[in-house]
C-alpha positions as CSV (number, residue, x, y, z in Angstrom):
1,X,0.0,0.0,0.0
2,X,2.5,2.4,0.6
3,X,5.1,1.8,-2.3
4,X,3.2,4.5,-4.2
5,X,5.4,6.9,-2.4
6,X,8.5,8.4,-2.8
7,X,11.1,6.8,-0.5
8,X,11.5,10.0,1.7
9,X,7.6,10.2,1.9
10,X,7.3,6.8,2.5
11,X,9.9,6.7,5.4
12,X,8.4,9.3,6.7
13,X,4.8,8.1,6.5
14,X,5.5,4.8,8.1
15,X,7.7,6.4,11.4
16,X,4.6,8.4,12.1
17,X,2.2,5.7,11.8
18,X,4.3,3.7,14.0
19,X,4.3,6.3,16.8
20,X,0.6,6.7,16.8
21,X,0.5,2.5,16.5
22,X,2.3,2.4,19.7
23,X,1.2,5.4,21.2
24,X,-2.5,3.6,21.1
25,X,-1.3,0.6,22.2
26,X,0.4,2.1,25.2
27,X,-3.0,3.4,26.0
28,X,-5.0,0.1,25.5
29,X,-6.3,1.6,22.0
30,X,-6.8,-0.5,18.7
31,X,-6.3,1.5,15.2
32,X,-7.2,1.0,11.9
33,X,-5.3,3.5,8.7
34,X,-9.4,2.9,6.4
35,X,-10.3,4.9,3.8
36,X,-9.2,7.0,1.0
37,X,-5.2,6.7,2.0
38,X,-5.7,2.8,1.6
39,X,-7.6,3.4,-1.9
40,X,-5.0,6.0,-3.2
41,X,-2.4,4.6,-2.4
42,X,-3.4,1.1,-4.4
43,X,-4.4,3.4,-7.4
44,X,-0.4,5.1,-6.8
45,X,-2.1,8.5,-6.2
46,X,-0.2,11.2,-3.9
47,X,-1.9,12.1,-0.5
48,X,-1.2,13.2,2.9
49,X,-4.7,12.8,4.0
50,X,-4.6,9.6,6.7
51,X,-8.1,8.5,8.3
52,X,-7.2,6.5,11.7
53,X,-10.1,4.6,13.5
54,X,-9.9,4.0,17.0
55,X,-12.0,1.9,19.6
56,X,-12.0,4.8,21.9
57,X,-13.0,8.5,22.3
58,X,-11.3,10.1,19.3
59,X,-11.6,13.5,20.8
60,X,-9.5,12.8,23.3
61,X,-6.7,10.5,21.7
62,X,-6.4,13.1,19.4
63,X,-5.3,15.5,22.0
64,X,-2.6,13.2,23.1
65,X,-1.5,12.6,20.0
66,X,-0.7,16.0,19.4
67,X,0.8,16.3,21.9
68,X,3.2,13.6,21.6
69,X,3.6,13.8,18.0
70,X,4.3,17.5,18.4
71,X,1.8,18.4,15.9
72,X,-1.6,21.0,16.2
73,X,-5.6,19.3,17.5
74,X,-8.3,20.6,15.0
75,X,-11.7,19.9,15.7
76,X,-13.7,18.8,13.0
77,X,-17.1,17.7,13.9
78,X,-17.5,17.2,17.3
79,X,-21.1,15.3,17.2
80,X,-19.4,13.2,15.2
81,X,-16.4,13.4,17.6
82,X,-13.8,13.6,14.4
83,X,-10.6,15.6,14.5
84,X,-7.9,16.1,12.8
85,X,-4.0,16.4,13.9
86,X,-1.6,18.1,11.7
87,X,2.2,16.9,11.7
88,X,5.1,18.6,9.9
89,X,8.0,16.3,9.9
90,X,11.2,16.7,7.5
91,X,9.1,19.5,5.1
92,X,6.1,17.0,5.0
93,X,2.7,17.5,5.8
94,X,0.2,14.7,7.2
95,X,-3.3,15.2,8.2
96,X,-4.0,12.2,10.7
97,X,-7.9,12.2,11.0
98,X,-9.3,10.6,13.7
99,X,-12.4,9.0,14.6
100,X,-14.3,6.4,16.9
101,X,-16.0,2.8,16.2
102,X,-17.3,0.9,18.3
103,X,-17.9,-2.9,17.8
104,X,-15.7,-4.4,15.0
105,X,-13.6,-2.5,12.2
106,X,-16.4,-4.7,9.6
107,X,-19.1,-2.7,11.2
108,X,-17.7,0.7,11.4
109,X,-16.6,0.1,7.5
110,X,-20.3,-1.3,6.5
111,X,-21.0,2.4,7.7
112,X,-18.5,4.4,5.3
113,X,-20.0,5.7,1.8
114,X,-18.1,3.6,-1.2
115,X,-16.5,-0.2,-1.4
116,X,-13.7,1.8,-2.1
117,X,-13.5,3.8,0.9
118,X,-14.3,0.8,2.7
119,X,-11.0,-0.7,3.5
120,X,-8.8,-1.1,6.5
121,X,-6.0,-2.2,7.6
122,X,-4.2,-2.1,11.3
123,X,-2.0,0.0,12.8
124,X,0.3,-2.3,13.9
125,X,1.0,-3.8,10.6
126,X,2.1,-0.7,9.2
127,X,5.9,-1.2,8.3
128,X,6.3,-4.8,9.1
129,X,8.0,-7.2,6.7
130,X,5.3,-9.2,6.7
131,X,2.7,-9.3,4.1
132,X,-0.4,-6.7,5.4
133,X,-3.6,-8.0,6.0
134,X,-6.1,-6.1,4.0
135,X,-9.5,-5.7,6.1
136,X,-12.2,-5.3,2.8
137,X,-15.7,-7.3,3.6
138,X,-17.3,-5.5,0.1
139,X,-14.6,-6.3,-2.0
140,X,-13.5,-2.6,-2.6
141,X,-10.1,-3.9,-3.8
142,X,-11.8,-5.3,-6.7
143,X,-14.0,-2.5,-7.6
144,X,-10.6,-0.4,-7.6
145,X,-9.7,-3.2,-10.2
146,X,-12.7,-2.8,-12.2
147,X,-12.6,1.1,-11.8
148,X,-15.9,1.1,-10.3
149,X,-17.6,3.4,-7.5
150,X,-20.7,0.8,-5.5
151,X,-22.6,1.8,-2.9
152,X,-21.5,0.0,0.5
153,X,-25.0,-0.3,1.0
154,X,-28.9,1.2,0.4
155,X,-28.9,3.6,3.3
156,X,-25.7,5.2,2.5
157,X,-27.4,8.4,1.0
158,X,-29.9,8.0,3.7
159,X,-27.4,8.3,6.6
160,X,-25.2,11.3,4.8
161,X,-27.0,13.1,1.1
162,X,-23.5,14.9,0.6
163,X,-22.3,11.1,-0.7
164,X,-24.9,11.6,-3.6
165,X,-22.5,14.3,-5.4
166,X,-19.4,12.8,-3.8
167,X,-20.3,9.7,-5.8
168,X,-19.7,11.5,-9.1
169,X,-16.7,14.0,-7.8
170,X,-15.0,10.9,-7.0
171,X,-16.0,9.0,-10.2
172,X,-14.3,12.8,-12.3
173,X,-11.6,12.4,-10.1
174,X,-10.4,8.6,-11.0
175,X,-11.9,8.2,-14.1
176,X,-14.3,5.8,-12.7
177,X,-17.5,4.8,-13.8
178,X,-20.8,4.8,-11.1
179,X,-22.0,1.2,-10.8
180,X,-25.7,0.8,-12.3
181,X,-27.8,0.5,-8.8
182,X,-25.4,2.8,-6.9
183,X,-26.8,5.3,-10.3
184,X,-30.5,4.4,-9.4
185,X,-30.3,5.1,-5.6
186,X,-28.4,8.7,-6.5
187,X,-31.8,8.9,-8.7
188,X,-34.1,7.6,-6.1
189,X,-32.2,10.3,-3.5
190,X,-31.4,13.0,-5.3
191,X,-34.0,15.5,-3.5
192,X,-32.2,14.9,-0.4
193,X,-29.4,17.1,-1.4
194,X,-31.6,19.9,-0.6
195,X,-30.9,19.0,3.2
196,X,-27.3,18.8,3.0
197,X,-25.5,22.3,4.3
198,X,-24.5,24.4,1.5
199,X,-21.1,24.6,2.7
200,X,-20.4,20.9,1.8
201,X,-22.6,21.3,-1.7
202,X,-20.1,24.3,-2.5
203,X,-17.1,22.2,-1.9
204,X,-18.2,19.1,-3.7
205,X,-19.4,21.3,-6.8
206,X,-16.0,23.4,-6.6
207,X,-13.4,20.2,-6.5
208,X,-15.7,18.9,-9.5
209,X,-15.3,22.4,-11.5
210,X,-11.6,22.5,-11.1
211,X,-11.6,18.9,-13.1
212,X,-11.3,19.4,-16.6
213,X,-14.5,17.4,-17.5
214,X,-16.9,19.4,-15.3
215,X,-18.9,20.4,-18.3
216,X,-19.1,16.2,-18.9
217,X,-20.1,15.7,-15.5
218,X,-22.7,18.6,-15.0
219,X,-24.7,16.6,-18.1
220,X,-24.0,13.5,-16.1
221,X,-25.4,15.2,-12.1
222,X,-28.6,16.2,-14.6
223,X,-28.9,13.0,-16.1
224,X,-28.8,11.8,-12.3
225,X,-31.6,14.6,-11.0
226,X,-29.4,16.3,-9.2
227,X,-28.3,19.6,-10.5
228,X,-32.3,20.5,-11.0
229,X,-32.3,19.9,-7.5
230,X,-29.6,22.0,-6.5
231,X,-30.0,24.6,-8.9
232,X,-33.9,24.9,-10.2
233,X,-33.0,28.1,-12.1
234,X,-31.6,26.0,-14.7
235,X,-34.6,24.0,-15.3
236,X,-36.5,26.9,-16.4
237,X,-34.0,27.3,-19.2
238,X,-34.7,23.9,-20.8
239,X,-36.3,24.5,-24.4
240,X,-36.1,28.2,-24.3
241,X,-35.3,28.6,-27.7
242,X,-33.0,31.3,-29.0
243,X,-32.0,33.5,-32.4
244,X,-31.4,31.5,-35.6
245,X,-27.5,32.5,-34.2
246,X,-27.8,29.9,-31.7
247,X,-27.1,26.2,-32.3
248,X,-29.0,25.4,-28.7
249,X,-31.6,26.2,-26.3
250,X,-30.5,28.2,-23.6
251,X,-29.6,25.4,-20.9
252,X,-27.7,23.3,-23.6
253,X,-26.0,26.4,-24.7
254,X,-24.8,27.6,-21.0
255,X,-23.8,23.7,-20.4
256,X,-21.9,23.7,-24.2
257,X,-20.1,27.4,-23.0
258,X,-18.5,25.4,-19.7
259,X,-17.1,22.8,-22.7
260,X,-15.9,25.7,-24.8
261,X,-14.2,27.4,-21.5
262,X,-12.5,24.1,-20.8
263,X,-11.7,24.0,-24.7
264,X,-9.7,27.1,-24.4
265,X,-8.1,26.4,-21.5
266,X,-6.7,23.7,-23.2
267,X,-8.1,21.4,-20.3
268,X,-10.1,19.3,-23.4
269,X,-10.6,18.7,-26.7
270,X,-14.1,20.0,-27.5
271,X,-16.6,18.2,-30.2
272,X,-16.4,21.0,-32.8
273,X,-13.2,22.5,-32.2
274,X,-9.6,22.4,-33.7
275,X,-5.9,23.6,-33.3
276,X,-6.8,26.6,-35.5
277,X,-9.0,27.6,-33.1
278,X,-6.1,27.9,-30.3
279,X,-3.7,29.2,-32.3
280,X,-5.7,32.3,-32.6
281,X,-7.3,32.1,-29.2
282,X,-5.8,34.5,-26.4
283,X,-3.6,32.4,-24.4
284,X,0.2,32.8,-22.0
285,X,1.7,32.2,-19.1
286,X,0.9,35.3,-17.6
287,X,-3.5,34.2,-18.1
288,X,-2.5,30.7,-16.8
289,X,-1.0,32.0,-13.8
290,X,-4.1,34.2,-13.5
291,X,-6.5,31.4,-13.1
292,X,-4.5,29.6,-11.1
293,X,-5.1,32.0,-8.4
294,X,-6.8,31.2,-5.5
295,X,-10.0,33.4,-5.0
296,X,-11.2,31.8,-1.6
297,X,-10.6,28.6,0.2
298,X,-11.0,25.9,-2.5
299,X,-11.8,28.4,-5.2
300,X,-9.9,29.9,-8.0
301,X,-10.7,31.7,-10.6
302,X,-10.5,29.0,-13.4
303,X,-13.2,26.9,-11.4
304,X,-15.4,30.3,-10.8
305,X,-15.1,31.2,-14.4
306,X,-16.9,27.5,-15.7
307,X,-19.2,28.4,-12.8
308,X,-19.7,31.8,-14.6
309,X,-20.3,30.2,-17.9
310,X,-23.2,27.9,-16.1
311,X,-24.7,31.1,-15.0
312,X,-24.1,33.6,-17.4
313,X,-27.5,33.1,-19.5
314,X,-29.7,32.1,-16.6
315,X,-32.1,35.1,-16.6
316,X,-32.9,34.3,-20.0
317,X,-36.2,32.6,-19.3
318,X,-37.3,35.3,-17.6
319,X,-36.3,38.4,-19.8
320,X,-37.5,36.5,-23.2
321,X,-39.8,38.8,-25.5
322,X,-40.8,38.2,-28.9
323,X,-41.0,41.2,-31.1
324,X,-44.0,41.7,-34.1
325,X,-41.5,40.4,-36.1
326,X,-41.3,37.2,-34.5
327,X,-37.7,38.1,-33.2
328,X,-36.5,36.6,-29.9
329,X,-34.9,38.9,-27.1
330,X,-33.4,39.1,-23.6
331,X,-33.1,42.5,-22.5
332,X,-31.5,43.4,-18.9
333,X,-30.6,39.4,-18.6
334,X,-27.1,40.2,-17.9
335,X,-28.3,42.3,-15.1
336,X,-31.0,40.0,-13.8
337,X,-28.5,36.7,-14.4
338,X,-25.9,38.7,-12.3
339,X,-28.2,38.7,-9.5
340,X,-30.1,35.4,-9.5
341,X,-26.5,33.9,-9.4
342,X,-25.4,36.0,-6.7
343,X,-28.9,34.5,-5.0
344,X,-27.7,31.2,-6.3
345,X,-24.1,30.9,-4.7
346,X,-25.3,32.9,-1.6
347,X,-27.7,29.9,-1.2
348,X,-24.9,27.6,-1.3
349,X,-22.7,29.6,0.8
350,X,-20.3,30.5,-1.4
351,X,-17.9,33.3,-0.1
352,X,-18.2,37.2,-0.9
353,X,-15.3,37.5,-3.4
354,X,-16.2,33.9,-5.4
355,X,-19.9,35.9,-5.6
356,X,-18.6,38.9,-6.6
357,X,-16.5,37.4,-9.6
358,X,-18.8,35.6,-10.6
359,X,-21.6,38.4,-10.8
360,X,-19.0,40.4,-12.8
361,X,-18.5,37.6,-15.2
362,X,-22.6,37.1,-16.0
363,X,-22.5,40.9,-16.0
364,X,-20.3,41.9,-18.1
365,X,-20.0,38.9,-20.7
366,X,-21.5,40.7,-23.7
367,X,-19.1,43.9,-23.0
368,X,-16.0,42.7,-24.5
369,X,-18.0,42.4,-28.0
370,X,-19.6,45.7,-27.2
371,X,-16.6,47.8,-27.4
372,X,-16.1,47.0,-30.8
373,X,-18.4,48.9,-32.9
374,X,-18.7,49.3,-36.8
375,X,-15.7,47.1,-36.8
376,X,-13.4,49.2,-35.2
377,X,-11.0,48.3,-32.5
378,X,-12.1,50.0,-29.0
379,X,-10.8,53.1,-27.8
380,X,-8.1,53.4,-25.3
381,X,-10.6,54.5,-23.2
382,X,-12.8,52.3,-23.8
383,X,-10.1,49.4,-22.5
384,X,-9.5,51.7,-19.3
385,X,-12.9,51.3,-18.5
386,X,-13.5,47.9,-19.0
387,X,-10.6,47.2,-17.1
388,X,-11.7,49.4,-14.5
389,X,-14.9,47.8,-14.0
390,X,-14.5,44.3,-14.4
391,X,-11.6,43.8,-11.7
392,X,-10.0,40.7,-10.7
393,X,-12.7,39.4,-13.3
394,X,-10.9,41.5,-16.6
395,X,-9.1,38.2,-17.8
396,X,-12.3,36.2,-16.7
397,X,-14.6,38.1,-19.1
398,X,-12.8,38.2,-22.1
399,X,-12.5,34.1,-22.0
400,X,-16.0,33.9,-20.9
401,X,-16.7,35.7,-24.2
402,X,-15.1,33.8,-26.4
403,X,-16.7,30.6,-24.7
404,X,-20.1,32.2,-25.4
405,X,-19.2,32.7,-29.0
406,X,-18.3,29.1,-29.7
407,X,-21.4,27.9,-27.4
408,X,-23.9,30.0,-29.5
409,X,-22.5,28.9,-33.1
410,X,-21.5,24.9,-32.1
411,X,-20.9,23.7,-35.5
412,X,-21.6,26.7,-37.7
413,X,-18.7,28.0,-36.4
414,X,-17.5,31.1,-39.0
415,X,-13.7,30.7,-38.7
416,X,-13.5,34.7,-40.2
417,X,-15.8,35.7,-37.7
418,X,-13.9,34.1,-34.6
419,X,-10.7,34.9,-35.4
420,X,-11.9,38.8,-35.5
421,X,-13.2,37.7,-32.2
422,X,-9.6,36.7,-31.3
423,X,-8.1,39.5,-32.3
424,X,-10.3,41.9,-30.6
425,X,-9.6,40.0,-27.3
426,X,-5.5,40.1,-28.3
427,X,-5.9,43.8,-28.8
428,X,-7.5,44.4,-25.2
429,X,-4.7,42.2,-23.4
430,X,-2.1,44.2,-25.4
431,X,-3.1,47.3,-24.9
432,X,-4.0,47.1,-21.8
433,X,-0.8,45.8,-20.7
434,X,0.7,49.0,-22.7
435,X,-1.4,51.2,-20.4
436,X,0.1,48.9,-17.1
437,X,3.5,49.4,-18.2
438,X,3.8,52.8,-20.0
439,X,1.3,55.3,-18.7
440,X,-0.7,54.4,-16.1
441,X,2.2,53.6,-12.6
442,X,2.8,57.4,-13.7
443,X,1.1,59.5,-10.7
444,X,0.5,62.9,-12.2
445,X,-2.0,63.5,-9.0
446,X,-3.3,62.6,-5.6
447,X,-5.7,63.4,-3.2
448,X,-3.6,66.1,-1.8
449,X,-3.0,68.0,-4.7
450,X,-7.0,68.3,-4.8
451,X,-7.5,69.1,-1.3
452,X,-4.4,72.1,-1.2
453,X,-4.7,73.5,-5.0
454,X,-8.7,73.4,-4.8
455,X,-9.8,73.6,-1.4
456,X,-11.8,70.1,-1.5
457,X,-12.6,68.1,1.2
458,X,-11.5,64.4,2.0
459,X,-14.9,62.5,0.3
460,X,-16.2,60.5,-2.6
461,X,-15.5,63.6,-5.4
462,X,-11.8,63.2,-4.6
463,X,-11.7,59.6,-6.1
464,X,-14.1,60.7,-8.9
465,X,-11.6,63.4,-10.1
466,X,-8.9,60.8,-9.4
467,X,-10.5,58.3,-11.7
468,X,-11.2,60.7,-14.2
469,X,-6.9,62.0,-14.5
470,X,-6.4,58.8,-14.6
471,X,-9.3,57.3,-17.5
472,X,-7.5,60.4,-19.4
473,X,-4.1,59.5,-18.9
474,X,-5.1,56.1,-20.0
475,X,-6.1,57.6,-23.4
476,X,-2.8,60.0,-24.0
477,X,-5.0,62.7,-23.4
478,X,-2.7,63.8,-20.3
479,X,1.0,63.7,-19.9
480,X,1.7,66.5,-17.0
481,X,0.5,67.5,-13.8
482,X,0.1,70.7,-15.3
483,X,-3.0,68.9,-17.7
484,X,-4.0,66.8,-15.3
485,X,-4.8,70.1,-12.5
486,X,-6.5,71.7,-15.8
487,X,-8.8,68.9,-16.9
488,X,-9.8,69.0,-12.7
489,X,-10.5,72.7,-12.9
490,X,-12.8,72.3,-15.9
491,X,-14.6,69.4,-14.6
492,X,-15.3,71.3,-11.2
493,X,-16.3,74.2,-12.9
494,X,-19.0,72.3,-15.3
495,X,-20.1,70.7,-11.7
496,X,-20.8,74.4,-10.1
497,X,-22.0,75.3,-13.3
498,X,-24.7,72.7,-12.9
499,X,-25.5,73.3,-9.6
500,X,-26.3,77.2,-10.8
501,X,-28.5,75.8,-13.3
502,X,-30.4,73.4,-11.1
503,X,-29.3,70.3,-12.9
């Protein structure tokens, strides 16, 4: 089990499980390493996660054994009576994770979620030349054979619904397929994930997003029942029939815009695409490294921005018209989307800045294609303000875009029209990178100038004539602080000049 490792992480794996082996037996105490450490390590997978069942209160054996092993005691459920102790040994990190059975190590497996999960083996065994006794009473060790992820049992989804979208995070994860009647009780179940606490919902949906098949397997959780369940809004996009543009409906088109967002990001091959489609497509290290970034615990912004392209049509049901011509349209749906996904993720307690990206990518989606008009590239102003506006979610939007322009077309792709599409987005980057480098770290300005030169007080209009130096400066407009105190002056005196008028 453990010759998956590397030879330092395996020297160091077994000396630590050896302490806490004789650390319990000191103390009277049987252990068991069960679980997912057992499973990846068969598969050869990396992991510092160890699950350690004990016979006794694994509250308070935790305790001692950080204590002993010099390591910190986090509580994790305390119903439950689970905690976690974290040891740092040589530059390596293990999370031992305790908890209590009572009975036999068979019952306290026929209890876990998966055959795969459901494996054991002793404490004391750990390291020994002998050959180790595997503890598996529902054959998990062939299921990991047969790439399969069973059920232990019926009342598994009963006893815990969060294992009904654990079932197919775990299937993305290994590449495994869901055996048939483990598929049929997620189907018989799948309402009960309404109970489960949103922040377990949001980190099960999150680790499946930052897979590169999550557009694959959010077909697969509605095939299953379960992302109407979670997510209703979608339903009411089913059928909603769009322009003569579009290829799909609107909830086949936002689930084909998550497949063209993993497409470009070079995660996966998508249906209709090709290599000339990424040659053109924006792409570098620099916008790699960008969504790479963490946003919030478990977040970053490549798994928010396939979230975004979920979301990013969902008001359409609600905002469709039909004109006397028998034309289709959704005005204000990026405004209403923006919101009912902010409701959304609130609901599934998502964090403040993973809500605010991705309003501002259902927001502003259509923008980037906006600031082209009559074919002409956007102004440098017109970039300043986009970046301005959009955020941390600038290099989010523009890919979100392009997504939405392969979703809408899906085979009737125009190869002219997206690489003008491509080159608008390569124009933003690249100038806005000219305005990073060249013109905008210059200060011409601050608040101070304002508040001696003009007599203004500390407040809101500072910023505003701040923002505006600086949306000029952006455009060449302003080189000098000279300008810059002139274009102030005129905008204050058009402000009192309005004020006279009673505008």
């Amino acid at each position: 089990i453990i010759g998956g490792m590397s030879s330092l992480k395996q020297i160091n794996v077994i000396a630590t499980l050896n302490r806490v082996a004789r650390l319990l037996a000191r103390q009277g105490y049987q252990g068991y390493v069960v679980g997912g450490f057992i499973r990846d390590r068969f598969l050869g997978r990396q992991t510092n996660d160890i699950d350690i069942a004990v016979d006794g209160d694994a509250l308070n054996i935790a305790k001692e054994m950080a204590k002993s092993l010099h390591g910190k005691f986090v509580l994790l459920d305390e119903v439950n009576s689970i905690a976690r102790v974290v040891v740092i040994e040589e530059g390596q990190r293990w999370h031992l994770d305790f908890s209590s059975f009572s009975g036999s190590i068979e019952s306290d497996l026929a209890r876990r979620d998966f055959t795969i999960n459901a494996m054991a083996v002793e404490l004391s065994q750990i390291g020994a030349d002998m050959a180790l006794k595997l503890i598996d009473p529902f054959s998990g060790r062939e299921d990991l054979r047969s790439r399969t992820v069973r059920a232990v049992g019926e009342q598994i989804f009963e006893a815990d619904a969060a294992r009904l979208l654990r079932a197919v995070r775990l299937a993305a994860e290994l590449g495994f397929t869901i055996e048939t009647k483990t598929e049929s009780l997620i189907r018989r179940y799948s309402q009960s994930i309404t109970k489960v606490h949103g922040e377990r919902v949001r980190e099960e949906l999150l680790r499946l997003f930052s897979l590169p098949q999550a557009a694959h397997y959010l077909r697969y959780l509605d095939k299953l029942g379960l992302l109407p369940t979670l997510v209703p809004e979608l339903v009411e996009s089913k059928g909603v029939e769009q322009p003569t543009v579009h290829f799909w409906d609107v909830f086949d088109h936002s689930l084909q815009t998550v497949a063209t967002v993993e497409f470009l990001l070079r995660e996966n091959d998508w249906e209709y695409g090709n290599e000339d489609m990424l040659a053109t497509a924006p792409w570098s290290d620099a916008i790699a490294q960008h969504l790479s970034q963490e946003v919030s615990k478990g977040s970053t912004h490549k798994a928010l921005l396939k979230l975004g392209g979920l979301f990013h049509d969902i008001a359409k049901p609600r905002t469709k018209s039909v004109d006397n011509a028998g034309r289709a349209h959704f005005y204000g749906h990026t405004k209403q989307g923006a919101d009912m996904a902010a409701a959304i993720l609130n609901r599934l307690r998502f964090s403040n800045k993973e809500i605010s990206l991705v309003k501002s990518l259902v927001y502003h989606h259509l923008r980037p294609a906006q600031m082209s008009t009559s074919g002409e590239l956007p102004t440098k102003r017109a970039i300043y303000r986009y970046f301005r506006d959009t955020g941390d979610a600038d290099i989010d939007v523009l890919l979100l875009a392009l997504a939405d322009y392969l979703a809408s077309r899906g085979p009737l792709v125009n190869m002219g029209e997206w690489k003008g599409h491509c080159q608008l987005m390569n124009y933003i980057l690249t100038e806005h990178e000219k305005q990073q480098t060249k013109v905008l770290p210059v200060k011409l300005i601050d608040g101070h100038d304002l508040i001696n030169i003009f007599g203004l007080s500390p407040g809101p209009l500072i910023g505003e004539l701040l923002a505006l130096v600086r949306e000029a400066q952006a455009d060449g407009e302003l080189t000098t602080k000279e300008e810059a105190l002139d274009l102030v002056r005129r905008e204050l005196n058009k402000q009192q000049c309005g004020v006279r008028s009673g505008k």
